[in-house]
Backbone as JSON Lines, residues from 0, in Angstrom:
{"i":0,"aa":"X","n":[0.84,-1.17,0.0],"ca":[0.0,0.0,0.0],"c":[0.89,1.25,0.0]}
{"i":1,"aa":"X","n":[0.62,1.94,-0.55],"ca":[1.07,3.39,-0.73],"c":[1.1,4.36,0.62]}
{"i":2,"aa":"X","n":[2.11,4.78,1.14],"ca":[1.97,5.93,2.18],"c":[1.73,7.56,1.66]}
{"i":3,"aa":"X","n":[1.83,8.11,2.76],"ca":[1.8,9.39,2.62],"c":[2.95,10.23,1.54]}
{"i":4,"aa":"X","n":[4.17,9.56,2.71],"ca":[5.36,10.02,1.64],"c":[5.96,9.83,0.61]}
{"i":5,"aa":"X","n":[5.21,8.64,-0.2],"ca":[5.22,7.84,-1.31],"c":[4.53,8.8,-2.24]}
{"i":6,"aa":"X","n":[3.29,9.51,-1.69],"ca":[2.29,10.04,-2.31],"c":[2.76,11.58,-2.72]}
{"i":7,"aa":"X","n":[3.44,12.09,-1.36],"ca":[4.43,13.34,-1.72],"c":[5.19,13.09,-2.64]}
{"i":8,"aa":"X","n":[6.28,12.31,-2.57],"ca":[7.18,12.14,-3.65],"c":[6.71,12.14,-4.84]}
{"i":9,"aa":"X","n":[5.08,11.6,-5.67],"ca":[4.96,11.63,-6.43],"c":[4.32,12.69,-6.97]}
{"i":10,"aa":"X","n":[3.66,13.36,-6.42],"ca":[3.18,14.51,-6.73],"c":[4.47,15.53,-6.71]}
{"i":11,"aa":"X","n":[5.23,15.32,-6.11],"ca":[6.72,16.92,-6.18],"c":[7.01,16.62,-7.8]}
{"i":12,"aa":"X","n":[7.26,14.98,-8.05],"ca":[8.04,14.77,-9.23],"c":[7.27,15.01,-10.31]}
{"i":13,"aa":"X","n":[5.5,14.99,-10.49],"ca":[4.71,15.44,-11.5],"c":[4.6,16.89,-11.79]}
{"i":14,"aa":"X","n":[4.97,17.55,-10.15],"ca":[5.21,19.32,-10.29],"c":[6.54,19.59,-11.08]}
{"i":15,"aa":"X","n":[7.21,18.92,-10.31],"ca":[8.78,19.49,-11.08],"c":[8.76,19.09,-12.75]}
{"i":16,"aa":"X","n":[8.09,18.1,-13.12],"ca":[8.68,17.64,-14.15],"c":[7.82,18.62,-15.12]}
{"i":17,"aa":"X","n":[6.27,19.1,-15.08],"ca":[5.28,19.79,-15.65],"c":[5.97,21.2,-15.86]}
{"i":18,"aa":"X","n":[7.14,21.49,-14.18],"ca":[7.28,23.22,-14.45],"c":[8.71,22.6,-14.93]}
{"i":19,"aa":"X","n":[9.18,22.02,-15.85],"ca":[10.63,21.8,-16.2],"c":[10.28,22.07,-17.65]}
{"i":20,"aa":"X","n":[8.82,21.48,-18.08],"ca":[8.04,20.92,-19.04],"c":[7.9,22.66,-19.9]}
{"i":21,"aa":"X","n":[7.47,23.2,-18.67],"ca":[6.93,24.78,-18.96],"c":[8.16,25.9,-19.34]}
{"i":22,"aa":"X","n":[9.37,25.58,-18.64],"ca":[10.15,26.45,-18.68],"c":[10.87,26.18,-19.93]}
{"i":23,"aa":"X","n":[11.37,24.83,-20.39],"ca":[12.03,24.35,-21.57],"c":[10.87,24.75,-22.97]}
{"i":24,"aa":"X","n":[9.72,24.45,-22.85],"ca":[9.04,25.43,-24.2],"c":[9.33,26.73,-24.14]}
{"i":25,"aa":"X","n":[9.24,27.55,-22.7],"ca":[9.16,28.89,-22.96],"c":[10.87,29.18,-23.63]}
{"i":26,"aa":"X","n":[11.66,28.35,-23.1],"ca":[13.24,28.63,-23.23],"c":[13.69,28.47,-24.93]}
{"i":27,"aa":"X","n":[12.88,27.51,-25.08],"ca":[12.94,26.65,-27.08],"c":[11.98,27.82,-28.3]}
{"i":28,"aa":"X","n":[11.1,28.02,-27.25],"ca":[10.01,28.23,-28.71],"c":[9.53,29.78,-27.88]}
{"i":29,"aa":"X","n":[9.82,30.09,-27.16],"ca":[9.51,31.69,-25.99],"c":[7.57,31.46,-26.14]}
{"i":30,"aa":"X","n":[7.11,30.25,-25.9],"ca":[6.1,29.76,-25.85],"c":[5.33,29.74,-23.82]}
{"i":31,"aa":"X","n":[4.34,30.36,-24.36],"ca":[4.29,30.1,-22.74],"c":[2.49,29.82,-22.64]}
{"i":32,"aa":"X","n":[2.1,29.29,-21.39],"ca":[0.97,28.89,-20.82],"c":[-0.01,30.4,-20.98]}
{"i":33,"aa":"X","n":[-1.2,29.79,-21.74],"ca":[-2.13,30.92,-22.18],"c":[-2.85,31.21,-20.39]}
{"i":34,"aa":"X","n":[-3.26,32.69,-20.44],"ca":[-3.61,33.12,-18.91],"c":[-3.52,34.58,-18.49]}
{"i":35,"aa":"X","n":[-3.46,34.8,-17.52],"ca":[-4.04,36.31,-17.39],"c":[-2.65,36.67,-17.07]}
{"i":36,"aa":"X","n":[-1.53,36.31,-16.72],"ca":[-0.22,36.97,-16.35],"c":[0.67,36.38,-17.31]}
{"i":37,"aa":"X","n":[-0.02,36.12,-18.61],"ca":[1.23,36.16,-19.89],"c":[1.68,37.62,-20.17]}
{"i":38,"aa":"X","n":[0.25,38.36,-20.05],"ca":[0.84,39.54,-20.78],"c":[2.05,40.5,-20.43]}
{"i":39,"aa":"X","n":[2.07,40.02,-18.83],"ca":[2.95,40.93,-18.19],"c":[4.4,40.44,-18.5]}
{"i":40,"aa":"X","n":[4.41,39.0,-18.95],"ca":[5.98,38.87,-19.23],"c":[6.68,39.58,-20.6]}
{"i":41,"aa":"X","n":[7.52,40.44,-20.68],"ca":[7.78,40.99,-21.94],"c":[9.15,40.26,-22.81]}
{"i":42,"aa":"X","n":[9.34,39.3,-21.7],"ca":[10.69,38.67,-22.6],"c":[10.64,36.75,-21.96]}
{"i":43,"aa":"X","n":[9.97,36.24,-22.76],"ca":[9.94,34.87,-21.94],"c":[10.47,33.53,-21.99]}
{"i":44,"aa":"X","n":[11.6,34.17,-23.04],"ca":[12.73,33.06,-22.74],"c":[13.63,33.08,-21.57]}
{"i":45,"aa":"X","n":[13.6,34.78,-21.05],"ca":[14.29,34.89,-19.72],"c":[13.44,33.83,-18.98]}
{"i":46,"aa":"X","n":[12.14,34.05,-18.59],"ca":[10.75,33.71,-17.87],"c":[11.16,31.93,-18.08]}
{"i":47,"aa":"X","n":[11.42,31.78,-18.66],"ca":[11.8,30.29,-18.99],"c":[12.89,29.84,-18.37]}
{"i":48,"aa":"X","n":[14.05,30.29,-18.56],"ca":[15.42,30.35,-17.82],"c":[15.12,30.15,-16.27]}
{"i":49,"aa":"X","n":[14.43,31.32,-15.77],"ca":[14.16,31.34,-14.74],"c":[12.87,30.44,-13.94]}
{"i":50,"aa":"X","n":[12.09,30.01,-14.78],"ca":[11.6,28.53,-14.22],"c":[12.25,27.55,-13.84]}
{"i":51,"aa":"X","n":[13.42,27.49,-15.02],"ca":[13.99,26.14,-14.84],"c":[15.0,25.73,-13.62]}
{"i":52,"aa":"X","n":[15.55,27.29,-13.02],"ca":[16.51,27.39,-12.02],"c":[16.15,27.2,-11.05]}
{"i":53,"aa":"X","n":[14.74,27.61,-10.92],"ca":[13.15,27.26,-9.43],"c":[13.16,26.08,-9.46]}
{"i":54,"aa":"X","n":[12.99,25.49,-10.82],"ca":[12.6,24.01,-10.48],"c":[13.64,23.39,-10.01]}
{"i":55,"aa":"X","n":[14.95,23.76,-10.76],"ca":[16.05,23.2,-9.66],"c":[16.8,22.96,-8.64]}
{"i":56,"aa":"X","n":[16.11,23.89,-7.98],"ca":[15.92,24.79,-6.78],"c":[15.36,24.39,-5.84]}
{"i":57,"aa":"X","n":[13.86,24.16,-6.44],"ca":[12.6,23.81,-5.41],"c":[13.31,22.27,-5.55]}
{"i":58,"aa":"X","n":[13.29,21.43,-6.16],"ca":[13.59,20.42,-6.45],"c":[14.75,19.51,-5.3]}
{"i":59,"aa":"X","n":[16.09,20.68,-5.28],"ca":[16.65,20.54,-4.63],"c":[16.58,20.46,-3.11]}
{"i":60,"aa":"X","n":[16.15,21.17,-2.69],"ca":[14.99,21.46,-1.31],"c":[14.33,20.35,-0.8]}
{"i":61,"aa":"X","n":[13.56,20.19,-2.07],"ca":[12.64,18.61,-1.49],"c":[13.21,17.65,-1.1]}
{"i":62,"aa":"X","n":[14.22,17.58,-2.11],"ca":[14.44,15.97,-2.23],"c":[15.65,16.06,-0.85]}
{"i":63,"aa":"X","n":[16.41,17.03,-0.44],"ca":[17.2,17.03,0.43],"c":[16.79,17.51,1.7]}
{"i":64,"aa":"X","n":[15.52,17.74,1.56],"ca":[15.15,18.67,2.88],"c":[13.49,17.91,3.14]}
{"i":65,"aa":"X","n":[12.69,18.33,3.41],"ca":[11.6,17.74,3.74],"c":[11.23,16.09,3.23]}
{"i":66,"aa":"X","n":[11.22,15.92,1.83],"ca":[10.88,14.43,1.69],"c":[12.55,13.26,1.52]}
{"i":67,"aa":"X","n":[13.5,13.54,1.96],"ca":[14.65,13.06,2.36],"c":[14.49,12.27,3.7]}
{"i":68,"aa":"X","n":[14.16,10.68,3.25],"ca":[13.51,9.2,4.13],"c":[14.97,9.65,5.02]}
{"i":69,"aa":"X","n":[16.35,9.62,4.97],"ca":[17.7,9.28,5.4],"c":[17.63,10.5,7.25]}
{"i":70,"aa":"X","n":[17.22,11.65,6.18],"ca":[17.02,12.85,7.45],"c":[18.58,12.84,8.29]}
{"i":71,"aa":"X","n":[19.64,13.06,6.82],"ca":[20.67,12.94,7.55],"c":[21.46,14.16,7.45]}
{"i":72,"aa":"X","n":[21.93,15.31,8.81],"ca":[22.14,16.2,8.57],"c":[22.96,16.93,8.31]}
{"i":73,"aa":"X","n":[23.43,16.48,7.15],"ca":[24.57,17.01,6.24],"c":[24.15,17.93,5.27]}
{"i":74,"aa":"X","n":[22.61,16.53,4.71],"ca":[22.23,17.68,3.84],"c":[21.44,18.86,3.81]}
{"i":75,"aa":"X","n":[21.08,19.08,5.27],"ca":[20.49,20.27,5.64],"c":[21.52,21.62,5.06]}
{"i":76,"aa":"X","n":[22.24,21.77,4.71],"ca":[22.93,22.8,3.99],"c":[22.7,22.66,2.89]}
{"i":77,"aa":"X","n":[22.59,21.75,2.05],"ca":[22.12,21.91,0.27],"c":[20.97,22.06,0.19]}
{"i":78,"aa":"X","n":[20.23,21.2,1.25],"ca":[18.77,22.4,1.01],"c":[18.07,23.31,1.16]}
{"i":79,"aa":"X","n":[18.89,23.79,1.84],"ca":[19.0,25.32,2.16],"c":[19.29,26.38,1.17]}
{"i":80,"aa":"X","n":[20.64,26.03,0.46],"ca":[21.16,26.28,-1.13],"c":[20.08,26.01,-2.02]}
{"i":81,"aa":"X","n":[19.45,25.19,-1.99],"ca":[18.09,24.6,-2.72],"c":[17.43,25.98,-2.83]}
{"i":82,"aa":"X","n":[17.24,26.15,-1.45],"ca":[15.87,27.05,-1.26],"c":[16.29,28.25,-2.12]}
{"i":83,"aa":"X","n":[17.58,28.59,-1.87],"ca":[18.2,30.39,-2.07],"c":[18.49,30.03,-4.0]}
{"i":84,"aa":"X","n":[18.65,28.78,-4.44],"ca":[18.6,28.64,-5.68],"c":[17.16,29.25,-6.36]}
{"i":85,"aa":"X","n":[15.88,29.04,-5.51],"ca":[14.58,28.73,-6.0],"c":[14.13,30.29,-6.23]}
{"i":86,"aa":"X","n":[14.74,30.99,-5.12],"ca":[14.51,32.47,-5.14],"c":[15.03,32.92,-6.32]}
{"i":87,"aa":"X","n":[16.48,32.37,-6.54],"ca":[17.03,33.52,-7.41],"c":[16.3,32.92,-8.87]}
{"i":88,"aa":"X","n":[15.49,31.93,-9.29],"ca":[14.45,31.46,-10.42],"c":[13.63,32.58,-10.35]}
{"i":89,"aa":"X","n":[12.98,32.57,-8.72],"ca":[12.1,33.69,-8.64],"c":[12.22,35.36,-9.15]}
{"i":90,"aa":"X","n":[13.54,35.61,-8.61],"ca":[13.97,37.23,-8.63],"c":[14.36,36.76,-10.6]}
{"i":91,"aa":"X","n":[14.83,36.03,-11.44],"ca":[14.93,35.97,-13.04],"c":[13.8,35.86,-13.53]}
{"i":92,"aa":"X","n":[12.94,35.65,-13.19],"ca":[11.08,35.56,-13.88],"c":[10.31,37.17,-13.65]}
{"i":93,"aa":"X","n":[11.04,37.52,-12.75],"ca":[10.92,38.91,-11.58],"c":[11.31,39.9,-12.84]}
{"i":94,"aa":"X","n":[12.69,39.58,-13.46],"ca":[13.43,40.46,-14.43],"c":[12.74,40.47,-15.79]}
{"i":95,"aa":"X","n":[12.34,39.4,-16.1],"ca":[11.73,38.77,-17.19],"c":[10.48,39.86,-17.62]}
{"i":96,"aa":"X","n":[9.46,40.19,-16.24],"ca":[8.65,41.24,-16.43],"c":[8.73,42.41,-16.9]}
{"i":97,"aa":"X","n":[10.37,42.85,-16.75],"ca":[10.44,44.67,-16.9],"c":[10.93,44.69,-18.0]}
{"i":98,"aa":"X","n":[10.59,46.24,-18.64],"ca":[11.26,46.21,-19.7],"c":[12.17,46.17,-19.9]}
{"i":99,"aa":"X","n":[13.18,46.12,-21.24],"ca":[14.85,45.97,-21.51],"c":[15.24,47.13,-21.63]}
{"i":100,"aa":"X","n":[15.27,48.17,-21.05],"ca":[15.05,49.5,-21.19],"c":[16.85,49.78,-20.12]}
């Protein structure tokens, strides 16, 4: 039978892989998810770039920090790095909005 944290794990890996999914079109084809906060991106291959660094980010975090079965604390410092990776995805999607001015 399936647990809880079986159930986390699989749902992080359908998120990560969907926003890996999202950032690599926007990065290939500057293609992005139709919606009410497309318009505001004015450059979205940055917007893409900067998904992909979140996802590596957030990604990193998880797998070393909260759903990490081992809970061994070494890697409480990379997922920490994880986290400050996920921001700086955040603050490049952030840039992505303003103009090139």
């Amino acid at each position: 039978m399936i647990d809880v944290h079986e159930t986390l794990m699989v749902v992080a890996v359908v998120v990560l892989t969907a926003g890996a999914v999202i950032g690599l079109a926007a990065v290939i084809d500057g293609w992005m998810i139709p919606g009410r906060g497309r318009d505001k991106v004015l450059r979205p291959r940055m917007w893409g770039y900067g998904t992909l660094v979140g996802q590596a980010g957030i990604g990193t975090f998880l797998f070393l920090g909260p759903l990490d079965e081992s809970r061994h604390p070494a890697f409480f410092p990379y997922a920490l790095a994880g986290m400050a990776v996920f921001a700086l995805g955040l603050y490049v999607q952030r840039l992505a909005m303003r103009s090139a001015s």
